[in-house]
PyMOL commands that place a pseudoatom at each C-alpha (Angstrom):
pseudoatom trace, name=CA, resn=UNK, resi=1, chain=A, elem=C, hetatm=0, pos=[-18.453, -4.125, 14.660]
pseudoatom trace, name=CA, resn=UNK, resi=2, chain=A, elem=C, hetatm=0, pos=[-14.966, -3.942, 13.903]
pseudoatom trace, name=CA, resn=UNK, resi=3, chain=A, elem=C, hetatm=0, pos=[-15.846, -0.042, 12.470]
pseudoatom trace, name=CA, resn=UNK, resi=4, chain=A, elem=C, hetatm=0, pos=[-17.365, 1.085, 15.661]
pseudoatom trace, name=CA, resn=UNK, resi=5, chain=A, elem=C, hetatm=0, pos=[-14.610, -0.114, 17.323]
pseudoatom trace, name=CA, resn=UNK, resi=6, chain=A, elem=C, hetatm=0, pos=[-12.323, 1.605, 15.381]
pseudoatom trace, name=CA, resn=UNK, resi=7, chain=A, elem=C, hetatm=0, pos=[-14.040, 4.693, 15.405]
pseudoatom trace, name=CA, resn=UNK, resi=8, chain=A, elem=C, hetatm=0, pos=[-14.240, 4.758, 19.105]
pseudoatom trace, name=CA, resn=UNK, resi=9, chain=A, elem=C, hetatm=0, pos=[-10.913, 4.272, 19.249]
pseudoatom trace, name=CA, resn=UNK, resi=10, chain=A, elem=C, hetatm=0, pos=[-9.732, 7.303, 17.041]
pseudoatom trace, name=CA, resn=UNK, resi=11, chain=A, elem=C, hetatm=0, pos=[-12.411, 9.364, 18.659]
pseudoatom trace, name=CA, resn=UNK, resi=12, chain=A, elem=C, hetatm=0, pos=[-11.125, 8.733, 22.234]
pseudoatom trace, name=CA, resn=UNK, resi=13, chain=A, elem=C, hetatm=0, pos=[-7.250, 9.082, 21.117]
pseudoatom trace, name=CA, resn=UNK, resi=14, chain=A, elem=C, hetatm=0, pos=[-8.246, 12.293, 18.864]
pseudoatom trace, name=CA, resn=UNK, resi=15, chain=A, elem=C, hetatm=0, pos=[-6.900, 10.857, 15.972]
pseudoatom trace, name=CA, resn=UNK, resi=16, chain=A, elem=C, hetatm=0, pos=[-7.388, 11.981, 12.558]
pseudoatom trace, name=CA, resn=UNK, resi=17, chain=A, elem=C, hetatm=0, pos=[-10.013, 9.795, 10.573]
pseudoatom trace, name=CA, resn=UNK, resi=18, chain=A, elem=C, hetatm=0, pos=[-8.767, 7.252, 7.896]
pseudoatom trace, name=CA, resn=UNK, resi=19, chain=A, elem=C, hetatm=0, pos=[-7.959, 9.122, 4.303]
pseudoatom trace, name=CA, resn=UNK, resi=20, chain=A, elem=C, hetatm=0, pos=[-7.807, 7.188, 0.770]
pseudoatom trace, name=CA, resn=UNK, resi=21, chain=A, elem=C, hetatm=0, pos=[-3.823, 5.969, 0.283]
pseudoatom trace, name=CA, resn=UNK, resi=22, chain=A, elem=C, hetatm=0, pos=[-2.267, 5.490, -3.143]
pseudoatom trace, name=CA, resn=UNK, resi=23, chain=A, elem=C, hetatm=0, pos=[-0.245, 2.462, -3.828]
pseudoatom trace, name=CA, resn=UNK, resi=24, chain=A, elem=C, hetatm=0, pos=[1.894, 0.351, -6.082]
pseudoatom trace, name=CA, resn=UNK, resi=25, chain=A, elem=C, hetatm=0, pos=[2.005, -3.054, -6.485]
pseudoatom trace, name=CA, resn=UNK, resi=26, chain=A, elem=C, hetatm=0, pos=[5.393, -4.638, -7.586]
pseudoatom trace, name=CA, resn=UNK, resi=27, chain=A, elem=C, hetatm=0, pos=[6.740, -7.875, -8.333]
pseudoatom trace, name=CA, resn=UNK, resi=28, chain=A, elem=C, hetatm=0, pos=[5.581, -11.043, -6.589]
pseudoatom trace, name=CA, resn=UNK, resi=29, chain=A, elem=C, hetatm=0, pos=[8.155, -13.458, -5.558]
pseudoatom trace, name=CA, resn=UNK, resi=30, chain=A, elem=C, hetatm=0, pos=[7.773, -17.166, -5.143]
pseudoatom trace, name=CA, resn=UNK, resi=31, chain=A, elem=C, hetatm=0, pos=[9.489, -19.591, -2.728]
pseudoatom trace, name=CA, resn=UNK, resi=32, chain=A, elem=C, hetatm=0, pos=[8.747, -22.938, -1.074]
pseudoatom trace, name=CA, resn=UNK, resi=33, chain=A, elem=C, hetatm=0, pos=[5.456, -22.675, 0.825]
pseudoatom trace, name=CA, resn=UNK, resi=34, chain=A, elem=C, hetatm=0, pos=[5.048, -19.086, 0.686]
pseudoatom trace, name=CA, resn=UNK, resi=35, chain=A, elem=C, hetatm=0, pos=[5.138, -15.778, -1.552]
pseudoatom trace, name=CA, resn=UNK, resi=36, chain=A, elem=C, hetatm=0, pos=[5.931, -12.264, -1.437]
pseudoatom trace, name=CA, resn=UNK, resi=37, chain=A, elem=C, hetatm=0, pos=[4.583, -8.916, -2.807]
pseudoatom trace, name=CA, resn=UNK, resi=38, chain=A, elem=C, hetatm=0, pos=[6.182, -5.979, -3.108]
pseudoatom trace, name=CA, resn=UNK, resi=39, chain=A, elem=C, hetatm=0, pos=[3.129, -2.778, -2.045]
pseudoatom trace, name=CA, resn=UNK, resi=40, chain=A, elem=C, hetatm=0, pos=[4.783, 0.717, -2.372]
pseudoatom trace, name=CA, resn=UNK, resi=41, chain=A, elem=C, hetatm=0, pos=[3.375, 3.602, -1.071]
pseudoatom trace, name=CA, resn=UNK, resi=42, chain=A, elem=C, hetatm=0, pos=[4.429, 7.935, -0.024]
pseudoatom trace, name=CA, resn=UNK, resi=43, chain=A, elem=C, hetatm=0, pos=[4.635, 8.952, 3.030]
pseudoatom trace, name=CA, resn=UNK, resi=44, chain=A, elem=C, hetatm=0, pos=[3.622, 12.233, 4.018]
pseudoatom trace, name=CA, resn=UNK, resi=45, chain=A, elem=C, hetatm=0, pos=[7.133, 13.742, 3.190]
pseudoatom trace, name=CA, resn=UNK, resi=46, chain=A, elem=C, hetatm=0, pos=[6.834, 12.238, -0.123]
pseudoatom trace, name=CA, resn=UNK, resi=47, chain=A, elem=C, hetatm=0, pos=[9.556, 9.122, 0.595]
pseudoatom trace, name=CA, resn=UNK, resi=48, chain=A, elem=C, hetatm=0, pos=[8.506, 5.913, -0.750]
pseudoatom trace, name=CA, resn=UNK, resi=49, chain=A, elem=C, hetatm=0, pos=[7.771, 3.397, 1.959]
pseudoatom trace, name=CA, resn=UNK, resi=50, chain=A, elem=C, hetatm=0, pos=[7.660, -0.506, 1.208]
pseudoatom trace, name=CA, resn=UNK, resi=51, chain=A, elem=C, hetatm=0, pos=[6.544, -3.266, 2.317]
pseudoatom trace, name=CA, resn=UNK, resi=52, chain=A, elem=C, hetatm=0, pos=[6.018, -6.851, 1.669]
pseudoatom trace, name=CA, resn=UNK, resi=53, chain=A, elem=C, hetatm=0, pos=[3.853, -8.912, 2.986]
pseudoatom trace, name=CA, resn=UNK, resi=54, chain=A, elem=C, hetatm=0, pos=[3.802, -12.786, 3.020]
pseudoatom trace, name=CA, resn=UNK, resi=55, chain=A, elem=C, hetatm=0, pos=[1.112, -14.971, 1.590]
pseudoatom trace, name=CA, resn=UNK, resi=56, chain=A, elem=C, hetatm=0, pos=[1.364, -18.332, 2.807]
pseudoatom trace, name=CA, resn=UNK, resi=57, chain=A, elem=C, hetatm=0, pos=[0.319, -21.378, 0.414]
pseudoatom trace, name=CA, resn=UNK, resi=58, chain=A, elem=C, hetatm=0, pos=[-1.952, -23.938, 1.578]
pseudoatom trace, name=CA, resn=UNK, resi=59, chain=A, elem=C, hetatm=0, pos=[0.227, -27.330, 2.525]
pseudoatom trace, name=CA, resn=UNK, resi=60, chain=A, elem=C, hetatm=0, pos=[-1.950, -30.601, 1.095]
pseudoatom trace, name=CA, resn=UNK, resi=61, chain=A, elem=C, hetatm=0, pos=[-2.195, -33.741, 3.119]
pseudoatom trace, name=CA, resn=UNK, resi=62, chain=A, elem=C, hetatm=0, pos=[-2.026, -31.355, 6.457]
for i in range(1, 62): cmd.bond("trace and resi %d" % i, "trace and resi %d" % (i + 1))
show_as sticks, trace
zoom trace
């Protein structure tokens, strides 16, 4: 489902369909409750773009 829906949506918008992206993974950084990954990818200009997303840890006893 969630392909259709996304395929109807570029198709009504006219957008360009999905292409294969190179990335990086960096380091992974612990804290309390939650940890961070560093994913590097290039942009179309060829500038590196970041990001880090947050994994959050399960609590026990919650």
């Amino acid at each position: 489902m969630h392909n259709a829906i996304g395929s109807m949506l570029r198709e009504r918008l006219r957008l360009a369909a999905p292409a294969p992206l190179a990335f990086e993974r960096g380091r992974i950084d612990a804290f309390h409750g939650f940890s961070r990954e560093r994913i590097e990818y290039r942009g179309l200009e060829g500038d590196v773009i970041s990001v880090m997303p947050l994994r959050l840890h399960q609590r026990r006893g919650v």
